[in-house]
N, C-alpha and C positions, 0 to 999 in steps of 0.2 A: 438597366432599368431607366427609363425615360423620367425626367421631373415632370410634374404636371403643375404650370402655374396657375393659381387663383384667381380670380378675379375679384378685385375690390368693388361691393355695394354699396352705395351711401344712401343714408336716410337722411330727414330734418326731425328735430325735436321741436316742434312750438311750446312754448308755455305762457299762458296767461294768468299774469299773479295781481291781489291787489295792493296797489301802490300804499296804500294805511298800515296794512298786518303783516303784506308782504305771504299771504298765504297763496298758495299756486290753487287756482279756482277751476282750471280748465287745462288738457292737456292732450297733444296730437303728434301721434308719430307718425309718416309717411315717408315715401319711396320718395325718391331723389325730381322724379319727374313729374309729381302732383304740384300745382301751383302754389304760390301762398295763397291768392283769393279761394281756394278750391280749400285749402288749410282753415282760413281764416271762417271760413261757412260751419265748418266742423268745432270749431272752438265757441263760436255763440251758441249752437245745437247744446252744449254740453253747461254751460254760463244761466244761472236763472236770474244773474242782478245785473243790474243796469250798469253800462258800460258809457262811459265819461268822455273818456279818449282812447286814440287808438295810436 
């Protein structure tokens, strides 16, 4: 019987929390090969308060 090795996938977690409450306000999982700017588009999509710094 032959082994069949796996291959490993990675993904990224983004999270955007607020820096006061420390509550996680917004939140993006993607494939390993989505950019952050392409991440980062999806997390304000998601964000209805105004955002300070990045």
């Amino acid at each position: 019987m032959a082994l069949i090795k796996k291959r490993r996938v990675w993904c990224k977690l983004y999270l955007v929390r607020d820096i006061n409450t420390h509550e996680i306000i917004a939140v993006e999982l993607s494939a390993a090969n989505v950019t952050d700017g392409e991440a980062l588009s999806n997390l304000f999509k998601q964000s209805y308060r105004k955002i300070n710094e990045i």
